[in-house]
N, C-alpha and C positions, 0 to 999 in steps of 0.2 A: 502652246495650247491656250485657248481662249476659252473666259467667262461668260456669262452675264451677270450684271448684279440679281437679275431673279435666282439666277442658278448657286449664287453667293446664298445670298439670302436666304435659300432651302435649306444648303449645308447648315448655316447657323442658326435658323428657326429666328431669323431678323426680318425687318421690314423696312421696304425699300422707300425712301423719298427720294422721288425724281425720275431719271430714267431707267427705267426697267431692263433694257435693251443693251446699255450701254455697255464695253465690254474692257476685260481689260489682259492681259496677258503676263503681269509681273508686280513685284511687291516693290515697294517704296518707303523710306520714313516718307513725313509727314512734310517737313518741311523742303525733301526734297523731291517732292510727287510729281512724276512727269504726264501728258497722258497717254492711256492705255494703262497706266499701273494704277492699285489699289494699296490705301493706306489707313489709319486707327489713330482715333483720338482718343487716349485715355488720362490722359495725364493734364491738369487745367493749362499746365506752365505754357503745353501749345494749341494752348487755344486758338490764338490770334490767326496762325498757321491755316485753319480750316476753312479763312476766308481768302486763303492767297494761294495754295497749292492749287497744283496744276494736275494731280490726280484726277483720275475718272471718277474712283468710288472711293468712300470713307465707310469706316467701320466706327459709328457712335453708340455712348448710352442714348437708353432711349427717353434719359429725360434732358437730353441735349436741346434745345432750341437756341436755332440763330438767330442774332441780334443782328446780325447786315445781312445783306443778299448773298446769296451761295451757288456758285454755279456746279459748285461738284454731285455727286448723285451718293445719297447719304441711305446706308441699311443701319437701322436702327436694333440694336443688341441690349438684353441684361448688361453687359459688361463687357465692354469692347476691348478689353485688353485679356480676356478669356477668350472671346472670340476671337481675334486675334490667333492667339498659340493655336488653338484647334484647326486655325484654314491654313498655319505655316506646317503642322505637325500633314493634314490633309496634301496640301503641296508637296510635301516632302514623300509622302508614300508613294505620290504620282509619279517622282523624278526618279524615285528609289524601283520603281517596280517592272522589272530585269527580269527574263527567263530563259530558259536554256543552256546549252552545254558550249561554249566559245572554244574553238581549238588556233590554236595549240593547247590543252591544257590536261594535265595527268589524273584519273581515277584507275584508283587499282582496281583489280578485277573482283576482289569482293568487297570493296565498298557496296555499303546501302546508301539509299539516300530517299527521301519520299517525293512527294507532288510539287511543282512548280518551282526547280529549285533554280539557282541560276548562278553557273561556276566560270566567271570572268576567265580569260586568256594569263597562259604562264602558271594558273593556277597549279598547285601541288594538292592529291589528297592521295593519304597511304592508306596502308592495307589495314581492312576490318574493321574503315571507318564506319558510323551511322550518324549518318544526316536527315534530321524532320522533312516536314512536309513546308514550304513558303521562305525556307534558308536561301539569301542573298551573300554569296560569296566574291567578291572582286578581284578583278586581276593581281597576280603577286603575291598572295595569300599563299600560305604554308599550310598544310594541318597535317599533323605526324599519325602515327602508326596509334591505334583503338580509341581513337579521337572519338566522343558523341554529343553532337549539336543537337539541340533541339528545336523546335516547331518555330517559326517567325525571327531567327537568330538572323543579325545579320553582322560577318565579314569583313570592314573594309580592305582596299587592296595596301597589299604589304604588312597584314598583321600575318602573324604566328602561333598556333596553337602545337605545342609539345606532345610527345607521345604520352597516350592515355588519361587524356584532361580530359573532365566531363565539361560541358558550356548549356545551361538549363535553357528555356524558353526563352524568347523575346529580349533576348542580351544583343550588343552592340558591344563591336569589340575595334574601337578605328585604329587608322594607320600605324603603322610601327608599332604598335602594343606587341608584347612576347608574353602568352601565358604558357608558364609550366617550363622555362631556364632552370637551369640546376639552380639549387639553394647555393649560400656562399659557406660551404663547408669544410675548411681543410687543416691538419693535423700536422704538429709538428711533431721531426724525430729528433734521435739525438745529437744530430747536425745541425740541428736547426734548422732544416729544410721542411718546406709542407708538403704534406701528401695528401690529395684531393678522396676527402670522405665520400662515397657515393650517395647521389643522391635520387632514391629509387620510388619514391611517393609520386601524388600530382597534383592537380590543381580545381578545385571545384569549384563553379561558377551557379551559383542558384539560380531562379528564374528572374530576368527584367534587371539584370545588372549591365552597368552603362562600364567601359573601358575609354578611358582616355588617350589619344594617340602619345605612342611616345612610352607608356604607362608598362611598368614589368610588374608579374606577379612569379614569384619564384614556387619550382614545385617543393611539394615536404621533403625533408629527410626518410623520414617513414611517414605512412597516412596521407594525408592531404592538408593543405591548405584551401583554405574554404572563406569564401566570398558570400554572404547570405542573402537571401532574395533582395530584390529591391538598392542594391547597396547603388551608390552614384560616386565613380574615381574621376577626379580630373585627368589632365595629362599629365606626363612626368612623372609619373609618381610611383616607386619603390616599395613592394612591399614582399619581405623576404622568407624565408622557408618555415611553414608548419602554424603561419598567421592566422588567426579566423578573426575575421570581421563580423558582423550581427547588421539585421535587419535593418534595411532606410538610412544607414549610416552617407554621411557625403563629407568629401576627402579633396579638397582643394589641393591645388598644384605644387609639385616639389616638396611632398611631406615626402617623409623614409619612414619606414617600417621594421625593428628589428626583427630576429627570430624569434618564434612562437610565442609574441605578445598575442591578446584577447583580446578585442573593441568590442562591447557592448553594441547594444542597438538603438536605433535614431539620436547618433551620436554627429555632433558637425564637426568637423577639424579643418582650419584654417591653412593658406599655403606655406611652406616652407616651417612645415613642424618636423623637429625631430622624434621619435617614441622609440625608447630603447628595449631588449629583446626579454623575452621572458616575464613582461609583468602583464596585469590584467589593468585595464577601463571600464569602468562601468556603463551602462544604460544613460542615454540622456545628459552625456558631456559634451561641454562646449571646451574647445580647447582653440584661444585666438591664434592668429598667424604669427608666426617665425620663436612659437615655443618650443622647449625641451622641455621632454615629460620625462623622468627618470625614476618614477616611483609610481605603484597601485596608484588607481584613480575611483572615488567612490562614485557610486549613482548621483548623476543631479549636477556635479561638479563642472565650475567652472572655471577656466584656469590662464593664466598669463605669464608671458616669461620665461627667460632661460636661466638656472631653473625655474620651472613653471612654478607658481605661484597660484591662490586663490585668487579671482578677479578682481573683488574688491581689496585685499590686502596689496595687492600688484598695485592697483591705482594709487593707496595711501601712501605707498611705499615709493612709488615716482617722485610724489609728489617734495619728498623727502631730499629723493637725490639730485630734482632740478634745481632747490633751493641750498644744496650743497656747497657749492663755490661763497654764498654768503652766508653760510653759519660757520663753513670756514675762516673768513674774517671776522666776524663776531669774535668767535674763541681767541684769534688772534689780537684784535684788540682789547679784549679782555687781560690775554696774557699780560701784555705792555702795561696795562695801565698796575694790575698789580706788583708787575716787575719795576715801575716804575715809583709804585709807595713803598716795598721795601728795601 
């Protein structure tokens, strides 16, 4: 599908230098712009870039002016790296926007499902599902038994949703994710063998929460596990039976999650955290990449290290142990020397 930059420039409410007409059919960095594709300057470091790409269109601020000559065709923006995400997000709806029933593909006889919806080949959906109205489902996808999707939810192929998982509005749930796997709950006897606790809960997904491919969320023991509006999971990423997450919170790749720990809200966690089961996080923690949290975490807190640590005592504390090897000989020639006057 093709543009014009006029047609560019409506979407982002920019103005065009140059040609009007000219068109373009795909996205580009900057320095690697070929023509027919469109590209964005936002960043000074490539500046030099906007006099040598071979893009059709550039996406500037509009207090850009060129110092050489420019043959590429310039839409002028507030903020070109805003612009930007909006005609990739704009793109993507175009690429995204699927409708209809693909067979081979299974709907039980009393599934619901609303307007425009669009259920990829191979698909599975069981009985007593309810599906919104504009749900994008792709090939491969699973959705088990009183499954309910909501309104603009989209699918991708080869995820899985468990029986009786709620999934709220405007969620995205890509490849391989599993929401609503049993908890990890099993019981030893007096053999010492375990016996698998049931795990009969599910999994709640609030409105505009992102799933990452790859990404499990385990259902409750009893209740729900619950994901709160707006939350953002990378991929990879573990998080086990009867968890609640809070608002805006975003979860970088290969943390773990134990059971029925409490995340706070617009909370950031860094990749390859560990958080052990049972404790709460407050509101507006930062927790850096590859810590262990093994204790309540207050509001505000910021945290480093396994065990995690406060951010800046973590720092002072490095600072200590790189310098380690030489207060180690220090003390040692210390020792000598008094070893060597008595």
């Amino acid at each position: 599908m093709k543009f014009t930059a006029q047609q560019i420039a409506g979407i982002l409410e920019g103005d065009v230098v140059g040609d009007g007409e000219v068109e373009v059919s795909q996205l580009s960095k900057i320095e690697e712009g070929e023509e027919g594709s469109l590209t964005f300057l936002a960043n000074p470091k490539y500046k030099p870039y906007i006099y040598t790409t071979n893009a059709s269109i550039a996406i500037v601020g509009k207090d850009f002016e060129p110092e050489q000559a420019i043959s590429t065709t310039l839409i002028k923006v507030d903020d070109a790296y805003k612009a930007f995400s909006k005609l990739l997000e704009y793109y993507n709806q175009i690429k995204l926007n699927k409708s209809g029933i693909e067979q081979p593909s299974f709907i039980s006889e009393d599934a619901k499902y609303g307007e425009n919806i669009y259920v990829g080949a191979f698909s599975y959906i069981g009985s007593n599902v309810k599906i919104g109205d504009n749900v994008k489902i792709f090939p491969n996808a699973y959705i088990g038994d009183n499954v309910t999707i909501g309104d603009n939810s989209i699918l991708f192929a080869g995820s899985q949703v468990y029986s009786d998982c709620v999934i709220g509005d405007s969620c995205v749930i890509n490849s391989g994710a599993i929401i609503g796997a049993d908890g990890f709950g099993f019981t030893p006897n007096e053999k010492g063998e375990y016996s698998k606790v049931p795990q009969i809960g599910n999994v709640i997904l609030e409105d505009f929460v992102d799933v990452g491919a790859g990404t499990t969320i385990d259902r409750a023991t009893l209740g729900s596990t619950v994901i709160r509006r707006g939350v953002k999971l990378d991929n990879q990423i573990q998080i086990a039976h009867n968890v609640e997450i809070g608002q805006n919170t975003v979860i970088a790749a290969q943390t773990g999650i134990a059971g029925s720990t409490k995340i706070g809200k617009n909370c950031q966690i860094g990749g390859q955290v560990g958080i052990v089961g049972h404790i709460t996080i407050g509101d507006n923690v930062r927790i850096q990449a590859q810590s262990g949290i093994g204790r309540n975490v207050k509001d505000n807190e910021t945290l480093q290290g396994s065990p995690a640590l406060n951010y800046g005592d973590y720092n002072k504390s490095y600072v200590h142990f790189k310098n380690l090897p030489k207060l180690v000989k220090s003390i040692n020639d210390i020792e000598k020397k008094v070893n060597g006057n008595s």
